[in-house]
C-alpha positions in Angstrom: 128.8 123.4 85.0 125.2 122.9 85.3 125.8 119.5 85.2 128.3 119.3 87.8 125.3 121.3 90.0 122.7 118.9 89.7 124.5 115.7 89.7 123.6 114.8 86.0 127.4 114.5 85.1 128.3 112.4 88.0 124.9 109.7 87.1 126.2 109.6 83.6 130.0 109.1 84.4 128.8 106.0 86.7 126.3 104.3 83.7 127.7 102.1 80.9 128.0 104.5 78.3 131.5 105.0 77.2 133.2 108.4 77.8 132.9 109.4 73.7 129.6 108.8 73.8 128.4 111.3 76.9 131.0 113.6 75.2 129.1 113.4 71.7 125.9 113.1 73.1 126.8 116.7 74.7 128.1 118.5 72.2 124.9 116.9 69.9 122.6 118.6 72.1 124.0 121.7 72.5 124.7 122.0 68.9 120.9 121.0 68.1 119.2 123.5 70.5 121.7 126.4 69.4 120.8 125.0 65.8 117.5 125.2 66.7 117.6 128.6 67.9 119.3 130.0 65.0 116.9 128.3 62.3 114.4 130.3 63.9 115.8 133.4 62.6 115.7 132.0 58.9 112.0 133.2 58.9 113.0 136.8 59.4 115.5 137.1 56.6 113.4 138.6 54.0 112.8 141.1 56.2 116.6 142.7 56.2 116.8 141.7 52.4 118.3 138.4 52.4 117.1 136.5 49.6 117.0 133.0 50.3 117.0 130.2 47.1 116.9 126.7 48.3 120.6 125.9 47.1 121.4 129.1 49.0 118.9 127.7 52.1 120.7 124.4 52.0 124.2 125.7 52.4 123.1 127.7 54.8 121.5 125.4 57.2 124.1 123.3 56.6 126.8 126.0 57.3 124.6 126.3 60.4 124.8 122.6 61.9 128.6 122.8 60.8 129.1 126.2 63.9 126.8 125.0 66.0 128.5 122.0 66.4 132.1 123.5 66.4 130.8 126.7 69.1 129.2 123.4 71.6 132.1 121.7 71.1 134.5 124.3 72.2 131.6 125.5 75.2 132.5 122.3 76.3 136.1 122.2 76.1 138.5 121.6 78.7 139.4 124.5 81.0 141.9 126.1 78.8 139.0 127.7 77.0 138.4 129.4 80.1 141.7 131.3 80.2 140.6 132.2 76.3 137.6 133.8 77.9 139.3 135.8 80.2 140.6 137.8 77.2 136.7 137.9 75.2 135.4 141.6 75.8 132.2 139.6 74.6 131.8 137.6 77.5 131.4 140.1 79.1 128.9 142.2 77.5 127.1 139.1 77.2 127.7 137.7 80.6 126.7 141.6 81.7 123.2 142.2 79.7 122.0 138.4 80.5 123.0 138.9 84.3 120.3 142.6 83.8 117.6 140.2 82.5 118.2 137.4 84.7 119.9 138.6 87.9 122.4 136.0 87.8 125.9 137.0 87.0 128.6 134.9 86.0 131.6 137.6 86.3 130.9 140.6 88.9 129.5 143.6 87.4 131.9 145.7 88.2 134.5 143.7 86.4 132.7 143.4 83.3 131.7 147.6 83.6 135.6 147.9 83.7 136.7 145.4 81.3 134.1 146.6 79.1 135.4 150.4 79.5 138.9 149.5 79.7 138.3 147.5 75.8 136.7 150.9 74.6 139.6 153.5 75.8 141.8 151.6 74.4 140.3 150.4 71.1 139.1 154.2 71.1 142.3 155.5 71.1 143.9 152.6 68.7 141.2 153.9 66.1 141.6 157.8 66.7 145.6 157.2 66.4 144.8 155.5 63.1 142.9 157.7 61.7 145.4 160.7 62.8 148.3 159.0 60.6 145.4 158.5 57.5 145.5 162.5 57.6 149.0 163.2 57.7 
């Protein structure tokens, strides 16, 4: 979408480069900056007793590249993904706490408040109607 704002989409759809390869070269950057991101939190592991060998590091990072591409990929999807959303109580939590630090809000507010409570009265009751049949 951010694309589609400032035009960058539109330059890059006129220029030589074939339509896999601005497609690839997307989801490559996304998947490096979230990889990016996430490798910065490698540090911190000690800290909440992850022991990290250098097979186990390896795998890891590897494991790493492997999501990061598949989550970029599928950010990027076609609009289908957006009808997947609409169902994601985490979009919007997320979409809620980031539009609190950054005053920009993707869904209204109030939407994501009631989605958000809606999700808990009913999970809430799923869990207290499950535990009430463990006792019987």
């Amino acid at each position: 979408m951010h694309d589609r704002q400032t035009g960058l989409l539109n330059a890059l759809l006129v220029s030589p480069a074939k339509r896999a390869e601005i497609a690839a070269g997307k989801i490559a950057a996304g998947a490096t900056l979230a990889w990016i991101q996430s490798a910065r939190l490698l540090p911190f592991s000690p800290t909440v007793g992850i022991g990290l060998t250098a097979p186990r590091l390896a795998l890891l990072i590897l494991a790493m590249a492997l999501a990061a591409f598949a989550f970029s990929a599928l950010g990027l999807a076609p609009d289908w993904i957006l009808l997947a959303a609409v169902f994601d109580p985490a979009a919007y939590g997320v979409d809620l706490m980031r539009g609190v630090l950054t005053n920009q809000f993707v869904i209204a507010p109030a939407r994501s408040l009631a989605t958000l409570a809606a999700c808990l009265f009913v999970a809430g009751w799923l869990v207290m109607r499950h535990i009430s049949r463990r006792d019987t």
